[in-house]
C-alpha positions in Angstrom: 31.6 0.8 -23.8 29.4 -1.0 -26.5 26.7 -2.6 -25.3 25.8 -6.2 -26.0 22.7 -8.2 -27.5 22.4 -11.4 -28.3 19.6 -11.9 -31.0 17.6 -15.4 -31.5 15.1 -15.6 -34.4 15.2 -18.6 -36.9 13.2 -16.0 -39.5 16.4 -15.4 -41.0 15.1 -12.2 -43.0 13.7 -10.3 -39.8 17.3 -11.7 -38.1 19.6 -9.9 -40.3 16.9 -6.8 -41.1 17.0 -6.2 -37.4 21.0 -6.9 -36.6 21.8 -4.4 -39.1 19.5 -1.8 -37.9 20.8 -2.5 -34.5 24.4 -1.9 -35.3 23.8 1.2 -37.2 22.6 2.2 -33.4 26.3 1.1 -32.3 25.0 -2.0 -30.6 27.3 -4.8 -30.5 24.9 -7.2 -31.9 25.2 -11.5 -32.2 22.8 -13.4 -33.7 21.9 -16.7 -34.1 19.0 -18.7 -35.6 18.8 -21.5 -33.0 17.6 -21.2 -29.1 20.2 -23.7 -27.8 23.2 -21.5 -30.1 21.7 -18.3 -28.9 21.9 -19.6 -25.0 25.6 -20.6 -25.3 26.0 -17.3 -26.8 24.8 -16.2 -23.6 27.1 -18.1 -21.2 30.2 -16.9 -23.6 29.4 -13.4 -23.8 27.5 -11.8 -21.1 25.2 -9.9 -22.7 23.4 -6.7 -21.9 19.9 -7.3 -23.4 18.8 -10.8 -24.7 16.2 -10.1 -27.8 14.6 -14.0 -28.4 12.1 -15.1 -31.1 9.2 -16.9 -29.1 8.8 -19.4 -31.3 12.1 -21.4 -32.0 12.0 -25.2 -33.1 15.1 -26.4 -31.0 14.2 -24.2 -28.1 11.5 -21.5 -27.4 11.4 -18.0 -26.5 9.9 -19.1 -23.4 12.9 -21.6 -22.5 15.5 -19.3 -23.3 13.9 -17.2 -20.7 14.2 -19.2 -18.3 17.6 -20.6 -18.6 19.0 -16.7 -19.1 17.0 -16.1 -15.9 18.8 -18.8 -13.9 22.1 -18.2 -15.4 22.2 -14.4 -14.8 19.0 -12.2 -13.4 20.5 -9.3 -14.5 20.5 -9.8 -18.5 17.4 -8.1 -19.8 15.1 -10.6 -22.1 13.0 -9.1 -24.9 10.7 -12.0 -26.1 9.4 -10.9 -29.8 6.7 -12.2 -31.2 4.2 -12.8 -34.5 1.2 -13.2 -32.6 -0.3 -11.6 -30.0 -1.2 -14.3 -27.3 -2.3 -13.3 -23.6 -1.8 -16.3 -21.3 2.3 -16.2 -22.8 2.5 -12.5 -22.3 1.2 -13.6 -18.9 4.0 -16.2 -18.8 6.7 -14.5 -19.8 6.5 -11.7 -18.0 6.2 -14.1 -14.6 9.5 -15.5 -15.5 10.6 -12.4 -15.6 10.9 -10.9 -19.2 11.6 -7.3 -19.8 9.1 -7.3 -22.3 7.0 -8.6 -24.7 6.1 -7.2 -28.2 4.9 -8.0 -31.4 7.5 -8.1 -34.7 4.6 -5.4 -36.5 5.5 -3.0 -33.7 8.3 -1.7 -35.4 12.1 -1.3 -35.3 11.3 2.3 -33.7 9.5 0.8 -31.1 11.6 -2.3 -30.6 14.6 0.3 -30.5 13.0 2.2 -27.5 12.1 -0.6 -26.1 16.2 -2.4 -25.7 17.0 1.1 -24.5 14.9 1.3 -21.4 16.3 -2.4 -21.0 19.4 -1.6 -20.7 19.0 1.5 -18.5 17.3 -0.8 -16.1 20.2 -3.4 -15.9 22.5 -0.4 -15.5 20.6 0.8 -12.1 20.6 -2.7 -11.2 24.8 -2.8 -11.2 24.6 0.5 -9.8 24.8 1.0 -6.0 21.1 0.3 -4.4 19.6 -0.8 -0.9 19.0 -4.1 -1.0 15.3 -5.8 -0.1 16.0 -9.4 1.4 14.1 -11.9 1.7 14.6 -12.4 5.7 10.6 -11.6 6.5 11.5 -12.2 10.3 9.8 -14.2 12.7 7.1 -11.8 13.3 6.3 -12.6 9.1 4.8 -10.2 7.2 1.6 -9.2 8.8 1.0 -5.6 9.2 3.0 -4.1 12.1 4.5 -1.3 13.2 8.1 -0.1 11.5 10.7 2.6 12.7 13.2 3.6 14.5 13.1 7.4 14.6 12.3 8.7 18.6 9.1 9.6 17.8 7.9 6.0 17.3 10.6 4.7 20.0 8.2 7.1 21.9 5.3 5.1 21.0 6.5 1.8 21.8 7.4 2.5 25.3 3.7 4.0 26.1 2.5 1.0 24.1 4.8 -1.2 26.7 3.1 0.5 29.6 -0.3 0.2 28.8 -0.3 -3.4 27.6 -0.3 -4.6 30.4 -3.5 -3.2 32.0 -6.9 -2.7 30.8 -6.8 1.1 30.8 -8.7 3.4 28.5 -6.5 4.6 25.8 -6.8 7.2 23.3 -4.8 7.5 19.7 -4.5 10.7 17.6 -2.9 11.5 14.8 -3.5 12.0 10.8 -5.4 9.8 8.8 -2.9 7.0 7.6 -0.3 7.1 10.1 -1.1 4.0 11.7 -3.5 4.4 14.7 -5.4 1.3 14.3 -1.8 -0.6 14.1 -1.3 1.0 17.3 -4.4 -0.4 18.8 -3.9 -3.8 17.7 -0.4 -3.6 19.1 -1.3 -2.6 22.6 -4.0 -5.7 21.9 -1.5 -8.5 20.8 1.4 -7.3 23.1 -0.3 -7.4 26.4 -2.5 -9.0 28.9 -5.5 -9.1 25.9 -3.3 -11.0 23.7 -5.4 -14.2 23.3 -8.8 -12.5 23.4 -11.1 -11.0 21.0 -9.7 -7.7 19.6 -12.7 -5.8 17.6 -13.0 -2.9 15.1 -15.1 -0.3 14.0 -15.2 3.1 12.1 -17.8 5.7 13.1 -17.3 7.3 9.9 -18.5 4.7 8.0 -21.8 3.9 9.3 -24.9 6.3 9.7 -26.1 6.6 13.3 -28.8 4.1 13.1 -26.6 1.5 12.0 -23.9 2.5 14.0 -26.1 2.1 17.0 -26.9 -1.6 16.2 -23.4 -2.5 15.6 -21.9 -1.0 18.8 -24.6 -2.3 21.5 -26.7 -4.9 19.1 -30.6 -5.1 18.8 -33.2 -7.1 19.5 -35.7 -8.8 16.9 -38.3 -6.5 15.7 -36.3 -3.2 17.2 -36.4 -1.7 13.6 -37.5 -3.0 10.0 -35.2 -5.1 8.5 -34.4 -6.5 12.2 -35.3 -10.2 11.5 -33.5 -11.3 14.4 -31.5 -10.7 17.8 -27.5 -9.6 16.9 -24.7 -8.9 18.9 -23.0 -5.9 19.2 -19.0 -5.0 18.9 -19.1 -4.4 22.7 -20.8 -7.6 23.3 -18.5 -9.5 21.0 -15.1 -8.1 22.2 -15.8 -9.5 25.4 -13.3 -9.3 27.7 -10.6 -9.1 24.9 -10.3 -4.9 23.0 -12.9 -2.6 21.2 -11.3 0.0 18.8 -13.8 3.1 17.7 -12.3 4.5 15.2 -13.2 7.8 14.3 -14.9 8.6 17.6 -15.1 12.0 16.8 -17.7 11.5 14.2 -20.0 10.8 16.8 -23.5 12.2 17.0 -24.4 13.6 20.3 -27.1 11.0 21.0 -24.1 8.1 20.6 -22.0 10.2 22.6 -24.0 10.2 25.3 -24.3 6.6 25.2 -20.9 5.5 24.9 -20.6 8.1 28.3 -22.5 5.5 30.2 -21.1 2.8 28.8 -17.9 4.1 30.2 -19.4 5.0 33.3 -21.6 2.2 34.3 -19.6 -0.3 32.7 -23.0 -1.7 30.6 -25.1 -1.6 27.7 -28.8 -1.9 26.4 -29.3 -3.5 23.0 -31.6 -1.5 20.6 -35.1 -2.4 21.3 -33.4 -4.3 24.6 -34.5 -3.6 28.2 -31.6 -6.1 29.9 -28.4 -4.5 30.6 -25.8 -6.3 29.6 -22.1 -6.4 31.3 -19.4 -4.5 29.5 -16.3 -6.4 30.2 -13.7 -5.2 27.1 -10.8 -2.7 27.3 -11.6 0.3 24.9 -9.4 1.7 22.7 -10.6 5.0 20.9 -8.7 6.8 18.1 -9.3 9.9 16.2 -7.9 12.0 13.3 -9.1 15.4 14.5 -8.0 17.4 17.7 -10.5 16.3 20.0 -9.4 19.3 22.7 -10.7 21.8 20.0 -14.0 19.9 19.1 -14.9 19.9 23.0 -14.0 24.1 22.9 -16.4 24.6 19.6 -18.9 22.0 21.4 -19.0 19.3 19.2 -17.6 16.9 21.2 -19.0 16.1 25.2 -16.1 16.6 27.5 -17.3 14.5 30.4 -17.2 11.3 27.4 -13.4 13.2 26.1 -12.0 13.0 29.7 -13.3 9.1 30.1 -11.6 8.2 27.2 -8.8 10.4 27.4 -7.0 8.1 30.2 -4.0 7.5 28.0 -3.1 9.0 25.1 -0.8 8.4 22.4 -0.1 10.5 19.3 0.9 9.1 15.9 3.6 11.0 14.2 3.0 12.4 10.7 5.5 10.8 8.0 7.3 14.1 7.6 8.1 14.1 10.7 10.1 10.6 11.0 11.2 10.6 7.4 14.3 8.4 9.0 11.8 5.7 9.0 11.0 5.8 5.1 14.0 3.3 4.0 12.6 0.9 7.0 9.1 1.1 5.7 10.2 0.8 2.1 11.5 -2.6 2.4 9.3 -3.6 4.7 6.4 -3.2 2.2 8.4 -4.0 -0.9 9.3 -7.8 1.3 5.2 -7.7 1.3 4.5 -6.7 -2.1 7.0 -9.3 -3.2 4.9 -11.9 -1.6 1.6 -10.9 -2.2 2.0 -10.1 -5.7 4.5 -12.9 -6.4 7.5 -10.5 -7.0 10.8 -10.2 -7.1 12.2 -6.5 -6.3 14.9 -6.5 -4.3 16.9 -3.5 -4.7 16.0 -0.2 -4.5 18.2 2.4 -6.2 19.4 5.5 -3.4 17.7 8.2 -5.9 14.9 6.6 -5.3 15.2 6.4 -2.1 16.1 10.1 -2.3 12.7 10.8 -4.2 11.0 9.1 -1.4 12.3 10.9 1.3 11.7 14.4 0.3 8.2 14.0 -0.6 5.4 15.8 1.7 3.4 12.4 2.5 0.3 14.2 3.2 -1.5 10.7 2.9 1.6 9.5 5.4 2.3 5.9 5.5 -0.8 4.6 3.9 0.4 6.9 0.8 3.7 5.6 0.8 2.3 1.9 0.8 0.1 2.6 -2.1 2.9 4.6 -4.1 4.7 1.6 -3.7 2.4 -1.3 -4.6 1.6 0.9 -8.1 5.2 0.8 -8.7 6.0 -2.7 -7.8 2.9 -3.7 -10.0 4.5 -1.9 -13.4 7.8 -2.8 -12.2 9.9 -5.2 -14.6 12.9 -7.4 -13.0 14.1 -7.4 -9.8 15.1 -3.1 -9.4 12.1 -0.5 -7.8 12.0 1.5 -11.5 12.4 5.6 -10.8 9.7 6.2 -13.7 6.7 4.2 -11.6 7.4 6.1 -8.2 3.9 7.9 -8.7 4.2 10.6 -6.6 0.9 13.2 -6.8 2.5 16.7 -6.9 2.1 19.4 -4.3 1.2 22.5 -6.2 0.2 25.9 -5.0 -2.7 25.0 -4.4 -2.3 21.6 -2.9 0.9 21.8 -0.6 0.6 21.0 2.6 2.0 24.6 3.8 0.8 27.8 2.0 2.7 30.6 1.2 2.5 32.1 5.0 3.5 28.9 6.6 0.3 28.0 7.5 -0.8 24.6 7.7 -4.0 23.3 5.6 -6.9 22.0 7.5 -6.7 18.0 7.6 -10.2 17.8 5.7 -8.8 19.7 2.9 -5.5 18.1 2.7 -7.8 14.6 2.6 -9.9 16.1 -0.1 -6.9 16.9 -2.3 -5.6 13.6 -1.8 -8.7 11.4 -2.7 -9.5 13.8 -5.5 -5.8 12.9 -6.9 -6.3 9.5 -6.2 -9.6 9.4 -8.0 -8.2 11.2 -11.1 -5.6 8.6 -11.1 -7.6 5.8 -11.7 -10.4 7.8 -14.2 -12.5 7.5 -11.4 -12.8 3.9 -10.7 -14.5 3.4 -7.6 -12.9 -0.1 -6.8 -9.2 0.9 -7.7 -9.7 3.8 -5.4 -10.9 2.1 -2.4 -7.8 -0.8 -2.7 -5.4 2.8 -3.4 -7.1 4.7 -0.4 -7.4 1.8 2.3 -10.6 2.2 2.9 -14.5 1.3 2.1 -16.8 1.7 -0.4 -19.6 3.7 2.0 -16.6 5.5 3.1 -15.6 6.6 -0.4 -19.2 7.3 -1.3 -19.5 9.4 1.8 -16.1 11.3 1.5 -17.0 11.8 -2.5 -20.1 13.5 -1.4 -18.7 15.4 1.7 -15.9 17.2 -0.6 -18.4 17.5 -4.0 -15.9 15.1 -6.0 -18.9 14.0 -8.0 -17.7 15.1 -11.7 -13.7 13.8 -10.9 
């Protein structure tokens, strides 16, 4: 079946020069000179792809926009233009235009361009999982999302520890969600209204780490120009979360042991002990079992916090929880970036489920927010799902079945990432989740200086 376009420029040359170059492409093409003609055209004749002059006397580009938008989402609108102006490329493309280009950009171009507008109205009429806008009563705060055993799993151990004030132990890969499990044994339970406090072990040096665990007194070091509270002494009688524990030096270890055993603390420089009255929740991305074997970890400290454990499922291994994670973070996307995708074609979907997700569900969140951000209308676009490959060398399982070691999965990945974004430091950080010292650190750890 032809497909439709309704043309609005009152430059009567470039009209006709660009309605008889469209129907030589076997477009059925209607034109019309005047904004308030070309949007009853419109309402009369359902077209595929809108193609508007900006600047119309009776009624603008912009206008025309709009009212196509409210009349029918679905119609693709090409605004074309004389002059390039940023703040109504910025406007039009919040209201929802396909796209916006210059009239010197060619009838090539321009011809391209009304093609990949109508393949994207095309996936929109096709068959797709729908994103609604029912955020829940919860809202859109991070949580946790699945239904697959393994996290039903989760959510009962999470029920039974709540409720107590038992030490509790999370493991899993990096970016499955361990610190949402920590915040959800916080918020659910009998800590729900207290202080619930975080820090990574990997992001700190010792020294530093020190003071922000237990605190320090004025004068303990240089640079310590006054007394300051440590996580443990902040958390009170509400959660800490040490993340990372197994990054640990052996001097910290030993002092988190008597924390745990005597149930207080000494702030650096300090002499006073000081009451430790907080839950602790520990979490790790390494098999703590084998670091205690190889002696890098103490296992007096491993069996104190080992009271409890819970283990975070890799994404591959749940991937009947990808279509419940998708909307989720497309419904937060949609807010936070002011969005409006609400469908999500089933190839896509397909894509999505038979990728490896070696970065897991922080990857998939990621892969999605790039998308969503070069996404036009109201459809997840297959050409933006960004998904880094897996080639000989960087799949998760080698030729003999074996599985990569976690750091050198994580170096692939952040070495991908970095490539991605030409090695912007800040775009990698927002991509990765995490910190700049982090990044810095992990850049130097893997020798990812010249990426």
């Amino acid at each position: 079946m032809m497909k439709k376009i309704v043309l609005i420029d009152d430059d009567k040359h470039y009209n006709e020069t660009l309605s008889v170059y469209l129907k030589e492409l076997n477009y059925c093409v209607i034109s019309t000179t005047s904004g308030v003609e070309g949007f009853n055209l419109v309402q009369r004749e359902h077209p595929d792809v809108v193609l508007s002059d900006l600047k119309i006397q009776d009624l603008g580009g912009i206008e025309v926009l709009k009212k196509v938008k409210d009349f029918d989402r679905n119609i693709q609108v090409i605004l074309i233009t004389a002059f390039d102006d940023l703040e109504t490329t910025i406007e039009a493309m919040q209201h929802g235009a396909y796209d916006y280009i210059e009239k010197s950009a060619g009838l090539e171009y321009i011809k391209d361009v009304i093609k990949k507008a109508i393949d994207v109205k095309k996936l929109n009429e096709q068959l797709s999982i729908p994103v609604t806008e029912d955020f829940s009563s919860a809202g859109i705060s991070n949580r946790l999302i699945g239904k697959s055993p393994l996290m039903t799993e989760i959510y009962k151990k999470i029920g039974k520890v709540s409720s107590s004030r038992i030490n509790v132990l999370i493991q899993g890969d990096s970016g499955t969600g361990k610190e949402l499990v920590a915040k959800t044994i916080h918020y659910t339970g009998i800590t729900k209204d207290l202080p619930f406090i975080a820090i990574n072990c990997s992001a700190l040096p010792e020294t530093l780490l020190e003071s922000e665990l237990f605190g320090h007194e004025k004068g303990a070091f240089t640079g310590a120009i006054r007394d300051k509270k440590g996580k443990f002494e902040l958390a009170g009688m509400g959660s800490i979360f040490i993340d990372e524990v197994s990054e640990l030096s052996p001097n910290l270890q030993v002092k988190l042991l008597r924390v745990f055993q005597e149930r207080e603390f000494e702030k650096v420089g300090g002499e006073i002990s000081i009451p430790m009255h907080a839950r602790i929740i520990t979490a790790t991305n390494k098999n703590l079992n084998n670091l205690v074997k190889e002696g890098k970890f103490r296992e007096d400290l491993f069996y104190r916090i080992n009271v409890f454990s819970i283990e975070t499922p890799p994404l591959r291994k749940r991937l009947e929880d990808i279509p419940l994670l998708t909307v989720y973070f497309l419904r937060k996307i949609n807010k936070e970036l002011n969005k409006n995708i609400c469908k999500i074609p089933y190839e896509v979907m397909e894509m999505l489920q038979k990728h490896d997700w070696t970065g897991n569900v922080r990857e998939l969140e990621n892969c999605l927010l790039q998308a969503s951000v070069l996404t036009q209308g109201d459809i997840l676009q297959k050409e933006y799902i960004n998904l880094i490959p897996r080639n000989e060398n960087q799949n998760i399982i080698d030729l003999k079945n074996k599985i990569l070691p976690l750091s050198e999965i994580e170096k692939i990945y952040i070495k991908g990432v970095l490539e991605e974004v030409k090695g912007n430091k800040k775009k990698a950080c927002k991509l990765l989740g995490i910190g700049k010292t982090t990044l810095y650190n992990k850049i130097k750890e893997y020798n990812l200086s010249n990426t």
